[in-house]
C-alpha positions as CSV (number, residue, x, y, z in Angstrom):
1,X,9.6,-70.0,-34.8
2,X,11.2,-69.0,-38.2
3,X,14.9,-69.8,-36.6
4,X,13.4,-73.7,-35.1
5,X,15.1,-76.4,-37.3
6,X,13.2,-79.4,-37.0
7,X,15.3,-82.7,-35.4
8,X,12.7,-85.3,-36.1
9,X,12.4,-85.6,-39.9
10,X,10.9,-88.9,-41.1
11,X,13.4,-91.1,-43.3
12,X,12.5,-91.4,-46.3
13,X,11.8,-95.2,-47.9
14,X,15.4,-95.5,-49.6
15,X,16.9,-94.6,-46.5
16,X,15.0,-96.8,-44.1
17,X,15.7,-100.3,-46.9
18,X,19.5,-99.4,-46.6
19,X,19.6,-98.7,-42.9
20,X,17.3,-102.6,-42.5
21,X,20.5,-104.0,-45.3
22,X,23.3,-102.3,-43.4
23,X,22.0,-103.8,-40.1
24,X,21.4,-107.4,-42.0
25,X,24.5,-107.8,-44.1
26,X,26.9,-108.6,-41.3
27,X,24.8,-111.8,-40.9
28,X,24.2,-112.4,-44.0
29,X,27.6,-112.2,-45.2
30,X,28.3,-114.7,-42.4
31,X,25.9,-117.1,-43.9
32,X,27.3,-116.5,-47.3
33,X,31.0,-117.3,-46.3
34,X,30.0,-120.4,-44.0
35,X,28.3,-121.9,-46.6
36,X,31.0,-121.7,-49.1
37,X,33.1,-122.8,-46.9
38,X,31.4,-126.3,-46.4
39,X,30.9,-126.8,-50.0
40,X,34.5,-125.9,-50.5
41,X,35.5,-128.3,-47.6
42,X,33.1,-130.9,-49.2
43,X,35.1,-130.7,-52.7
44,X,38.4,-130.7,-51.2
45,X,38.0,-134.0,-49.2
46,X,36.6,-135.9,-52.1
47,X,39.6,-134.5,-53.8
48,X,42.0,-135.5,-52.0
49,X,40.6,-138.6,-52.0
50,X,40.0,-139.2,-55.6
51,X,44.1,-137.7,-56.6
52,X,45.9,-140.6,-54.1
53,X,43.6,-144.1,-55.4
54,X,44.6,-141.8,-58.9
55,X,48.5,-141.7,-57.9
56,X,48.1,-145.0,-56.4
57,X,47.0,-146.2,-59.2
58,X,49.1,-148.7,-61.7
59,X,47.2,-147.8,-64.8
60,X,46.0,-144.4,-64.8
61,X,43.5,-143.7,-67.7
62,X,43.7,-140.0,-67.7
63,X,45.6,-137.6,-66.7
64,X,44.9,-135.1,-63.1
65,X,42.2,-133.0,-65.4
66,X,40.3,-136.4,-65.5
67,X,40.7,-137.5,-61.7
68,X,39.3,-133.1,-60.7
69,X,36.2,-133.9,-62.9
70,X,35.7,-137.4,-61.5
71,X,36.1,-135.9,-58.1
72,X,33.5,-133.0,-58.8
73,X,31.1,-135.5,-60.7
74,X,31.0,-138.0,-57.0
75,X,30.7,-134.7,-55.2
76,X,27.3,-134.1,-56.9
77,X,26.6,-138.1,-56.4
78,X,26.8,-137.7,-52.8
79,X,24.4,-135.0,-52.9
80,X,22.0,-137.7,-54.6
81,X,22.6,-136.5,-58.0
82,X,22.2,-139.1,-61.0
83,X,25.9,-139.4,-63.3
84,X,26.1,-140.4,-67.2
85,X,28.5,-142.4,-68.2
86,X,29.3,-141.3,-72.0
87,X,32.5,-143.6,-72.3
88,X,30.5,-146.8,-72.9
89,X,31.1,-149.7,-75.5
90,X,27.7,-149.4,-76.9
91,X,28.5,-145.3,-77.6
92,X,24.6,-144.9,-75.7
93,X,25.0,-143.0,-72.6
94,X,24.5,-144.8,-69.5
95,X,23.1,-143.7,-65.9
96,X,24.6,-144.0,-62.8
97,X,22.5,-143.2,-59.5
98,X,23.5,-145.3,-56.7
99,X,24.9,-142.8,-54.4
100,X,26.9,-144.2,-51.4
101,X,25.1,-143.5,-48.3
102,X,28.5,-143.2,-46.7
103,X,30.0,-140.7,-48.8
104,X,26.7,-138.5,-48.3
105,X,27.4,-137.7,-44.6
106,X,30.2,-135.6,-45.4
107,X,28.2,-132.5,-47.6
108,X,25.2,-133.2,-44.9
109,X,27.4,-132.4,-41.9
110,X,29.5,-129.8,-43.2
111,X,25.7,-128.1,-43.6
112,X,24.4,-128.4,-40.2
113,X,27.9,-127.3,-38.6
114,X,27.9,-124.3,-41.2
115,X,24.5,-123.6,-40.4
116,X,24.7,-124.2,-36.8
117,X,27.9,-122.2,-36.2
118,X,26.5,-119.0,-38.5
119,X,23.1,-118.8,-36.2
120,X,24.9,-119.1,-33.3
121,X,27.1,-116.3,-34.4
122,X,29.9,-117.9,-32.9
123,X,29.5,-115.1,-30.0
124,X,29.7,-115.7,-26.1
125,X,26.7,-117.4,-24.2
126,X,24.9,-113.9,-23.2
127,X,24.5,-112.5,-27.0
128,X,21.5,-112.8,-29.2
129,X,21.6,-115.3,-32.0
130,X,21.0,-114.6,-35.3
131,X,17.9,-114.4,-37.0
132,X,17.0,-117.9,-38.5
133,X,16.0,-117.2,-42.1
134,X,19.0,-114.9,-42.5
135,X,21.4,-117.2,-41.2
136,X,19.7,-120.1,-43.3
137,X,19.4,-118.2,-46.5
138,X,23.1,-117.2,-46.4
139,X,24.2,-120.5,-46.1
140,X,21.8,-121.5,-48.8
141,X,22.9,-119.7,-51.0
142,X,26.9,-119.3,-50.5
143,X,26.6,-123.3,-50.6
144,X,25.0,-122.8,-54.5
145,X,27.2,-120.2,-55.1
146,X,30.3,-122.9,-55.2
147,X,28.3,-126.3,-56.5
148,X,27.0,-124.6,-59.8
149,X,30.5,-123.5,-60.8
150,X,31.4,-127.5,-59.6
151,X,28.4,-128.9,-61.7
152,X,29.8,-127.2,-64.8
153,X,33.2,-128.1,-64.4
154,X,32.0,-132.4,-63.8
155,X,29.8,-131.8,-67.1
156,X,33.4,-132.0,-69.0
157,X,34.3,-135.2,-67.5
158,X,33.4,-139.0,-68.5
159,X,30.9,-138.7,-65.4
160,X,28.6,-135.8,-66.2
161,X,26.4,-134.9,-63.8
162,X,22.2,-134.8,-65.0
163,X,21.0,-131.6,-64.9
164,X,17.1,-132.5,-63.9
165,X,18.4,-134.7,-60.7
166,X,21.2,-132.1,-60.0
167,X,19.0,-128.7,-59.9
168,X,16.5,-130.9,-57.8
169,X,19.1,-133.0,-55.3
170,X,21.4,-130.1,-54.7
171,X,19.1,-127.2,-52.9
172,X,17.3,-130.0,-51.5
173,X,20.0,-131.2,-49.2
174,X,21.4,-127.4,-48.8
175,X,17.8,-126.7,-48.0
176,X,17.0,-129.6,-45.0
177,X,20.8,-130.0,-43.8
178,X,20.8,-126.1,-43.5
179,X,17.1,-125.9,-41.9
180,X,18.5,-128.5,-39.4
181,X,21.1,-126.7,-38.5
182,X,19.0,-123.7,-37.4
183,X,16.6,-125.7,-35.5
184,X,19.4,-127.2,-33.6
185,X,20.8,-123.7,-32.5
186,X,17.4,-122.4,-31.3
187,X,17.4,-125.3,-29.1
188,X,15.1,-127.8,-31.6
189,X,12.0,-126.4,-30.6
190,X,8.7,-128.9,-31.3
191,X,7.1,-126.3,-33.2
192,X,7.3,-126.9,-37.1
193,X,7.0,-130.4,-36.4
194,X,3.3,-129.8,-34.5
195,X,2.7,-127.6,-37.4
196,X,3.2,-129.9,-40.2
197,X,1.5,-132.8,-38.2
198,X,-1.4,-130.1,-37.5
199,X,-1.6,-129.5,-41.2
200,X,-1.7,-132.9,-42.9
201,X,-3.4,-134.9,-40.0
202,X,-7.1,-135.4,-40.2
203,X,-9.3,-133.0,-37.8
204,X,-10.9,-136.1,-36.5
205,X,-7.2,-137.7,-36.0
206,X,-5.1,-134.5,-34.7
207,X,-6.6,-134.8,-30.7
208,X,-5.2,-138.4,-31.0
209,X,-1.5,-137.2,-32.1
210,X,-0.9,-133.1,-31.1
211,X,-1.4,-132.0,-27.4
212,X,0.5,-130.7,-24.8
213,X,1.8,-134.0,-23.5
214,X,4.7,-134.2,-25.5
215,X,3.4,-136.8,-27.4
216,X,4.7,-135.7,-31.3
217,X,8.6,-135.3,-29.6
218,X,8.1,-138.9,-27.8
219,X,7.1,-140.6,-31.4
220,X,9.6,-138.6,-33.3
221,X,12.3,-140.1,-30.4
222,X,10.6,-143.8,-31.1
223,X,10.7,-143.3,-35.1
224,X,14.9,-142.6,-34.7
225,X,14.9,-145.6,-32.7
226,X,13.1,-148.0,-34.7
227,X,15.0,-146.7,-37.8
228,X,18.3,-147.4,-36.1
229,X,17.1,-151.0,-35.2
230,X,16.6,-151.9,-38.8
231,X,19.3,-150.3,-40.1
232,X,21.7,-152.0,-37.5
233,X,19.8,-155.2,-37.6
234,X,20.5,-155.2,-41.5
235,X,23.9,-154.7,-40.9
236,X,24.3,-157.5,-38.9
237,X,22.4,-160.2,-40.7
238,X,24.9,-158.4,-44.1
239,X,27.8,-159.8,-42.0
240,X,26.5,-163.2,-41.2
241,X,25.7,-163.6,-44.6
242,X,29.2,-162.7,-46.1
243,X,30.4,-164.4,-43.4
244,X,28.8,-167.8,-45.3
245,X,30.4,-166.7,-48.2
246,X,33.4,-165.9,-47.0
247,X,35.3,-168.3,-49.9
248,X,33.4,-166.4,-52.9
249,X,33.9,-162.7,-51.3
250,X,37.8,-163.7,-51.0
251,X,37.8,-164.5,-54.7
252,X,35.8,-161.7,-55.9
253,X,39.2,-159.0,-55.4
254,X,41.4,-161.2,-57.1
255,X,38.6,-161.2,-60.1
256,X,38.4,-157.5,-60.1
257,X,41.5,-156.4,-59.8
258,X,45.3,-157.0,-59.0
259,X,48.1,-155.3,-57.3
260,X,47.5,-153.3,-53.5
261,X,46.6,-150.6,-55.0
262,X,43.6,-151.9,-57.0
263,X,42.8,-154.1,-53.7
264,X,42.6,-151.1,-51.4
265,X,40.5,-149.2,-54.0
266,X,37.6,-151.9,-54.2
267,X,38.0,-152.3,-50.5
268,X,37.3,-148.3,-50.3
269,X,34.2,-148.6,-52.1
270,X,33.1,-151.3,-50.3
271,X,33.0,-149.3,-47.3
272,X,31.6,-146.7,-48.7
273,X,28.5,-148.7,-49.6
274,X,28.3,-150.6,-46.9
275,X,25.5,-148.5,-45.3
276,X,23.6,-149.2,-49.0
277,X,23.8,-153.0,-48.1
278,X,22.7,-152.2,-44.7
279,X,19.3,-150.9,-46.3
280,X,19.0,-153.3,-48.4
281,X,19.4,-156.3,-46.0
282,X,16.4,-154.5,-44.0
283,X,14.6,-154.3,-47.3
284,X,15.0,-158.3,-47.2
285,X,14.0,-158.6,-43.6
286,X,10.7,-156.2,-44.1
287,X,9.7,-158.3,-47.1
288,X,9.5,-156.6,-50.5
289,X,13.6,-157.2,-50.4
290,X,15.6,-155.5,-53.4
291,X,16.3,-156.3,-56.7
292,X,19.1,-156.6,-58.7
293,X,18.0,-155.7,-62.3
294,X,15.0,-155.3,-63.7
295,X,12.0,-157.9,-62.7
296,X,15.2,-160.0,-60.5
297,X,13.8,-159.8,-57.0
298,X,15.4,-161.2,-53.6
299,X,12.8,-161.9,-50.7
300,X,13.0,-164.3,-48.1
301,X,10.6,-166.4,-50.2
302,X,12.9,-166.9,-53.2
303,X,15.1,-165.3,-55.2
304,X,15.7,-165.2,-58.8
305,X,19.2,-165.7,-60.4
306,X,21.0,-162.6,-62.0
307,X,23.3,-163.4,-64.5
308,X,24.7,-159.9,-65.6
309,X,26.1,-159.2,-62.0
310,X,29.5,-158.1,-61.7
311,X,32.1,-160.3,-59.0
312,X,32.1,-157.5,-56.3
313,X,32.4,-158.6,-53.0
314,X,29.4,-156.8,-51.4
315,X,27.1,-159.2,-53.9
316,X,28.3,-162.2,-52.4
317,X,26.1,-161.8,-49.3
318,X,23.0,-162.4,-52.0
319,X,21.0,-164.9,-51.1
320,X,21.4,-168.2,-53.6
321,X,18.7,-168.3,-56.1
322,X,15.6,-170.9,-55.5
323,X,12.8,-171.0,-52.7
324,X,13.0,-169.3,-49.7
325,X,13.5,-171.6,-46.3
326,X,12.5,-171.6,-43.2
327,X,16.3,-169.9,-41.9
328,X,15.3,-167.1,-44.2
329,X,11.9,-166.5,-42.7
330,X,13.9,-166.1,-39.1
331,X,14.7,-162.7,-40.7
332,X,11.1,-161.4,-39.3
333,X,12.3,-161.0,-36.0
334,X,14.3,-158.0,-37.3
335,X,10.9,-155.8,-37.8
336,X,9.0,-157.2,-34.6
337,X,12.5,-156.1,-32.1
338,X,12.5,-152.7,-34.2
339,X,8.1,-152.6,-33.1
340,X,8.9,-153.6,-29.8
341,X,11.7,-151.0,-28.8
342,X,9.1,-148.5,-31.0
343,X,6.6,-149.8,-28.3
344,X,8.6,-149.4,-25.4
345,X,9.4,-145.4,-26.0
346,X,6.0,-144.4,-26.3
347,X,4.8,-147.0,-23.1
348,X,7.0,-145.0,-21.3
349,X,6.2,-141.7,-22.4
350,X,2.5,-142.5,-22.0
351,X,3.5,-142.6,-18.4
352,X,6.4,-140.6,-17.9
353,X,6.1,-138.5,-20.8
354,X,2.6,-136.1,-19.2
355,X,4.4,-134.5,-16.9
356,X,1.8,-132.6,-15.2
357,X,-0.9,-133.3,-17.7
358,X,-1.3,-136.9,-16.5
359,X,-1.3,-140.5,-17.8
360,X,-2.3,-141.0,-21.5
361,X,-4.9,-142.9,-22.5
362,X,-5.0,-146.2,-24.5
363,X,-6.4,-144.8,-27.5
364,X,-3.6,-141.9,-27.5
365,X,-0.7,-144.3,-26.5
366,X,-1.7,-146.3,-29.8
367,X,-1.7,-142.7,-31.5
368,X,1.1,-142.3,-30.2
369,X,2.8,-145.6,-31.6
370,X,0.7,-145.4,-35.0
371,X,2.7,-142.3,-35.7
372,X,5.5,-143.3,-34.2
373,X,5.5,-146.2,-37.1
374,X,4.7,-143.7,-39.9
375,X,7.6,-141.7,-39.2
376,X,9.5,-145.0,-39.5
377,X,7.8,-145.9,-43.0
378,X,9.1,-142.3,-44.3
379,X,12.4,-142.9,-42.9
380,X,12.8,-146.4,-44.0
381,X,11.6,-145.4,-47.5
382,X,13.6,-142.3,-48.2
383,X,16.7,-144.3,-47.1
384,X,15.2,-147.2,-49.7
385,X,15.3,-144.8,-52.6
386,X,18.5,-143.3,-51.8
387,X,20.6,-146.4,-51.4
388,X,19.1,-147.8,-54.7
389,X,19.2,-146.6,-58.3
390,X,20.3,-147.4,-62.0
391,X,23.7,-148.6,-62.8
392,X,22.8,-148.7,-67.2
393,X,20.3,-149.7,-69.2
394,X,17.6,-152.4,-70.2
395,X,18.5,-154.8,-67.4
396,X,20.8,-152.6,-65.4
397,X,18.2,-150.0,-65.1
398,X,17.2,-150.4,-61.3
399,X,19.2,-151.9,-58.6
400,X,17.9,-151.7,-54.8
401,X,14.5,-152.2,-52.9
402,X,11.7,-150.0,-54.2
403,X,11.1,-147.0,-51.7
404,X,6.8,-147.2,-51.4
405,X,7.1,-151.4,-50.8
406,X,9.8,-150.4,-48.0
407,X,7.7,-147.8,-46.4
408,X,4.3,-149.5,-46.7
409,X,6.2,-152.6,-45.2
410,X,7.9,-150.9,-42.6
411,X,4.7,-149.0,-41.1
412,X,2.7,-151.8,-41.0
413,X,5.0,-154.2,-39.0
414,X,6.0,-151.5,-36.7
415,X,2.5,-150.3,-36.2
416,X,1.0,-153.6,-35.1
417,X,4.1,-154.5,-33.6
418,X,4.4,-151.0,-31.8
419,X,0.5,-150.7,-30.6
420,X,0.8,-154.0,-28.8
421,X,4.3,-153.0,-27.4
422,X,3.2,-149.8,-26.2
423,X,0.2,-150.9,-24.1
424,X,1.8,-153.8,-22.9
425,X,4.7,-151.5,-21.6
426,X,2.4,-148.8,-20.6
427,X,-0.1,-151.4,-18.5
428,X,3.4,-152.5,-16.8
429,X,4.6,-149.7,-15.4
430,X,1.1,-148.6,-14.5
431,X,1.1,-151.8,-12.6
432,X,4.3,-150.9,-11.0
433,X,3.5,-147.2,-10.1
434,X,0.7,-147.9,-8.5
435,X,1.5,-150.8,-5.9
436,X,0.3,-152.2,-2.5
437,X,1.7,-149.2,-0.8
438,X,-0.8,-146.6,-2.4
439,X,-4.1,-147.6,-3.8
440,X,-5.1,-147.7,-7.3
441,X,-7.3,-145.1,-8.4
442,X,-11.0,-147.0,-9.4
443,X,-11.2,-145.2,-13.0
444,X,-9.5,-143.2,-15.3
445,X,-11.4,-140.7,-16.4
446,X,-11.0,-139.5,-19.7
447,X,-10.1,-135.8,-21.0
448,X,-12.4,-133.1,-21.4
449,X,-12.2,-130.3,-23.6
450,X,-12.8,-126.5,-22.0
451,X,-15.4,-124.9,-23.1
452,X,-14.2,-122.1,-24.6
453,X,-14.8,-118.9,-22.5
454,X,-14.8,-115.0,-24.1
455,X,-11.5,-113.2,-23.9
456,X,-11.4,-109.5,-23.0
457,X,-10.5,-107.7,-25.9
458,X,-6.7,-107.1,-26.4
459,X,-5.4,-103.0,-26.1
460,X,-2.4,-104.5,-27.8
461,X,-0.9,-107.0,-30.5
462,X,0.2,-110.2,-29.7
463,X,3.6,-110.9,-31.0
464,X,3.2,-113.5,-34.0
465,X,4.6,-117.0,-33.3
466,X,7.6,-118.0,-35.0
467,X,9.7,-121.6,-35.7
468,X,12.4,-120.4,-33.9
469,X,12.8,-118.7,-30.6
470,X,15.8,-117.7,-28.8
471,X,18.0,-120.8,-27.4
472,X,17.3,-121.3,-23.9
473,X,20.0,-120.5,-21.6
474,X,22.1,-118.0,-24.1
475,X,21.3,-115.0,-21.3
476,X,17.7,-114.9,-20.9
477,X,14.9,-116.9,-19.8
478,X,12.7,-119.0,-22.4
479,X,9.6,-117.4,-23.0
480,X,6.1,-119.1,-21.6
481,X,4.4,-120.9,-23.7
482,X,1.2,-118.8,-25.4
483,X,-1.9,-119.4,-23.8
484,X,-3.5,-119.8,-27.6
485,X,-1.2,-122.2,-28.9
486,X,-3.3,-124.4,-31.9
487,X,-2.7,-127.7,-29.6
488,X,-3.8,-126.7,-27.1
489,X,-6.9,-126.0,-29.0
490,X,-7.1,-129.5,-30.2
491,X,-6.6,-131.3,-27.3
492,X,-7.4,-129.8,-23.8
493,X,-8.8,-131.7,-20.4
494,X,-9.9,-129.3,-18.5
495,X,-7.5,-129.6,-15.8
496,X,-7.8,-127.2,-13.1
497,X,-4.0,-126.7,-12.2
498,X,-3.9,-125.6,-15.7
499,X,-5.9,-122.1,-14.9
500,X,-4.0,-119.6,-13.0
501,X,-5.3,-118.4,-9.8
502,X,-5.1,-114.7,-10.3
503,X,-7.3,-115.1,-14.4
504,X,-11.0,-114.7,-13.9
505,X,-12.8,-115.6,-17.0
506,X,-16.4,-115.0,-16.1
507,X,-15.7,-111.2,-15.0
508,X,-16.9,-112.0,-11.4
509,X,-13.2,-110.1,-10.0
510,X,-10.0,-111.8,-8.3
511,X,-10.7,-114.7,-6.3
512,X,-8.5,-112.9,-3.5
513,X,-10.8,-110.0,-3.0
514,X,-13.4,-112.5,-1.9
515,X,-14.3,-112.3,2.2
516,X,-13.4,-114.7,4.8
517,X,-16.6,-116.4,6.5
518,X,-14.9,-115.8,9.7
519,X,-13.7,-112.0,9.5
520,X,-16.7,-110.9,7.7
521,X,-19.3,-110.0,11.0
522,X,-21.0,-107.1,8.7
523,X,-25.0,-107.7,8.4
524,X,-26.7,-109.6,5.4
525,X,-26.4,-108.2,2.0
526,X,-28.5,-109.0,-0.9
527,X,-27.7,-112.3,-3.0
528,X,-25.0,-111.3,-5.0
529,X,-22.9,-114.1,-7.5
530,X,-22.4,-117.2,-6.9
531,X,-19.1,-117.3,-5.7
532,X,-20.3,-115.3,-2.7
533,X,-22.5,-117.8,-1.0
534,X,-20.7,-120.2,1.9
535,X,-20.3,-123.7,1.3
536,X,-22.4,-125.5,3.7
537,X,-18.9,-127.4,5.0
538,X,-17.6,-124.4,6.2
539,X,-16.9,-123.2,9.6
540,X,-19.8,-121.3,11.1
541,X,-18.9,-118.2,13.6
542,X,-20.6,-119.0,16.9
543,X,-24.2,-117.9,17.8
């Protein structure tokens, strides 16, 4: 045995952590490159941008070096980061942090492809995907690894980028745009939104919301919807009312500027906040409206004049100052439409929605719509506190609607507005399922929670439940859904079709094994269980 050499030695520690790198770094370095990639694709478009208005421009006030830092500097305001002006007359520095909406779709898409694309792998259909925290990490971090070098390059401009909003806007965005990326390449599985929900509702609230009808995906479905409503509603009543002014918007260029060049740069910016003005006509139409200055508030029951405004032709579409009128309390209709189409996606998931779980119940419907119009409040009022901010000081120092008046609006006129919707719409189709050609069942009974029964003990360990599972449909099947899944915990009816047939949680053996009353001729036994004895209705062999 002197002469045996022994195959099977254990690695040692060092050797396993760089075997666990080596396998990791192909994917991580994938990550790494994607995400630089999109920040570097991110810079170059608002580059390119930035260098022809600078070429076009008539009366350039610095050279390229200036137009680079200006384009780095509205990189950073895209990402929501606050600016400071340090070429002021005063000589005081001055904020700038209204970031146009518009402009911010570019670094938040350029995330979710890169993130997308790297946990897909960009392999064929029949090859795992990538681990989700290693493919959202690399992009992480390979997106930071270009916009700190960018940060410190703006800081030398006339816009200089403020550190505390940078360092907090920046990861942010890489962080969700990135996330969401993931989660829509492992097929946007309901999990970390039942999680979160689980976590922050109530205990006496959660049966109402979580359960395995579908109901947190339905509101989240409603909440988009709503959300679009209001911000397309606010876009229309923004054209009707520049469309009043159309004289004053037509002046406003000339004011501002002269020449094609400076024309076709104010009209630029003017698209670019356009979706800003969208928000803030549904600011107007929720109620606590917007203001433009500090204590100069516009609501459709008066406005105040502001005298330090600037002639640009997005401010035309202001209301004129004095008491609000009866026209301007028509702009109400715009939250009761965005309730009603709320309603109208959760009455038909109440019905439609079950599945094989059944019809939901009134009290869950309005649950259902209730959260349905919270998600909209959230929405509503990080979208209010994006598209507003400072543009100076003293009077200058906040322009916009305020972000908690915009949410509190919002989910209360969508929640009443949604809970009457929903049962209305969920009474309807009820009406119209069950019709004079099959009767209507008498009552509804309610849901009843399963006691819960002893599991065997387990010989082995469960595999621990993740956010993100393998896409369905990328070579294997999705996996069942877990038996112990916390919903299901919190909100269970008891319905028989949900046991299986072969599962026997009292220990009394398969139901299979059981004998036929007519086969088994073999003389009386003793009482055994209860699943032994015949039912009284069934056939008896003959005497």
């Amino acid at each position: 045995m002197a002469g045996v050499i022994q195959t099977t030695v254990r690695r040692s520690m060092p050797a396993s952590l760089l075997l666990r790198v080596r396998h990791r770094s192909p994917g991580l370095a994938n990550g790494l490159a994607g995400g630089a990639l999109a920040a570097g694709l991110g810079l170059a478009a608002f580059t390119v941008l930035v260098m022809l208005l600078w070429v076009s421009s008539p009366y350039p006030d610095s050279g390229p070096g200036g137009a680079l830092h200006v384009a780095a500097a509205l990189w950073l305001l895209a990402h929501g980061a606050e600016l400071v002006r340090v070429d002021t007359l005063s000589g005081a520095p001055a904020p700038l942090g209204v970031p146009p909406l518009l402009l911010a779709v570019v670094p938040v898409w350029l995330l979710h492809r890169a993130a997308r694309d790297t946990a897909e792998g960009g392999a064929r259909d029949n090859a795992p995907l990538m681990p989700g925290r290693i493919a959202w990490a690399g992009v992480v971090l390979g997106y930071l690894a270009v916009a700190v070098p960018a940060a410190l390059y703006a800081a030398g401009g006339a816009l200089r980028p403020s550190w505390a909003w940078t360092v907090l806007c920046v990861p942010l965005v890489a962080v969700v745009a990135a996330g969401t990326g993931v989660w829509t390449a492992y097929g946007r599985p309901s999990g970390p939104l039942e999680q979160v929900l689980g976590a922050v509702l109530p205990r006496g609230a959660r049966h109402l919301v979580l359960g395995p009808d579908g109901r947190p995906g339905v509101a989240a479905r409603a909440a988009a919807a709503g959300v679009t409503v209001l911000v397309a509603g606010g876009a229309v009543l923004l054209t009707v009312s520049l469309g009043r002014h159309l004289g004053e918007t037509r002046r406003t260029f000339g004011r501002l500027t002269e020449g094609w060049s400076g024309w076709l740069a104010v009209l630029l910016l003017c698209v670019t906040l356009l979706p800003n003005a969208a928000v803030w006509a549904a600011a107007y139409a929720l109620g606590p409206g917007f203001l433009l200055g500090a204590g100069i508030a516009v609501t459709p029951l008066g406005a105040r004049a502001a005298p330090l405004l600037p002639p640009f032709p997005l401010l035309a579409a202001v209301p004129d100052p004095g008491a609000g009128t009866p026209l301007h309390g028509t702009v109400a209709a715009l939250p009761l439409t965005a309730g009603a189409v709320v309603g109208w996606f959760v009455g038909r998931g109440a019905v439609a929605g079950g599945g094989r779980f059944g019809i939901w119940t009134t009290g869950r419907t309005a649950g259902a719509a209730a959260l349905a119009a919270g998600l909209c409040g959230l929405l509503m009022a990080l979208l209010a506190g994006l598209a507003g901010g400072p543009l100076g000081t003293a009077a200058l120092a906040r322009f916009g609607p305020v972000w908690w008046q915009v949410g509190l609006a919002t989910a209360v006129w969508l929640g009443l507005a949604a809970t009457v919707a929903a049962l209305t719409v969920r009474a309807w189709r009820l009406r119209g399922a069950y019709g004079t050609d099959a009767r209507r069942p008498d009552r509804v009974v309610a849901r009843r929670r399963r006691p819960a029964l002893p599991r065997p003990a387990l010989k082995g360990r469960l595999p621990r439940g993740t956010w993100f599972g393998r896409k369905r449909g990328r070579g294997s099947a999705a996996p069942a859904p877990a038996a112990d899944e916390p919903y299901l915990l919190l909100d269970d009816d008891g319905d028989p079709g949900a046991l299986r047939a072969d599962t026997d949680p009292l220990g009394l053996g398969p139901l299979s094994a059981l004998p036929s009353p007519l086969t088994d001729l073999a003389p009386p036994r003793s009482p055994g269980p209860a699943k032994d004895l015949r039912d009284d209705t069934d056939p008896r062999p003959p005497a």
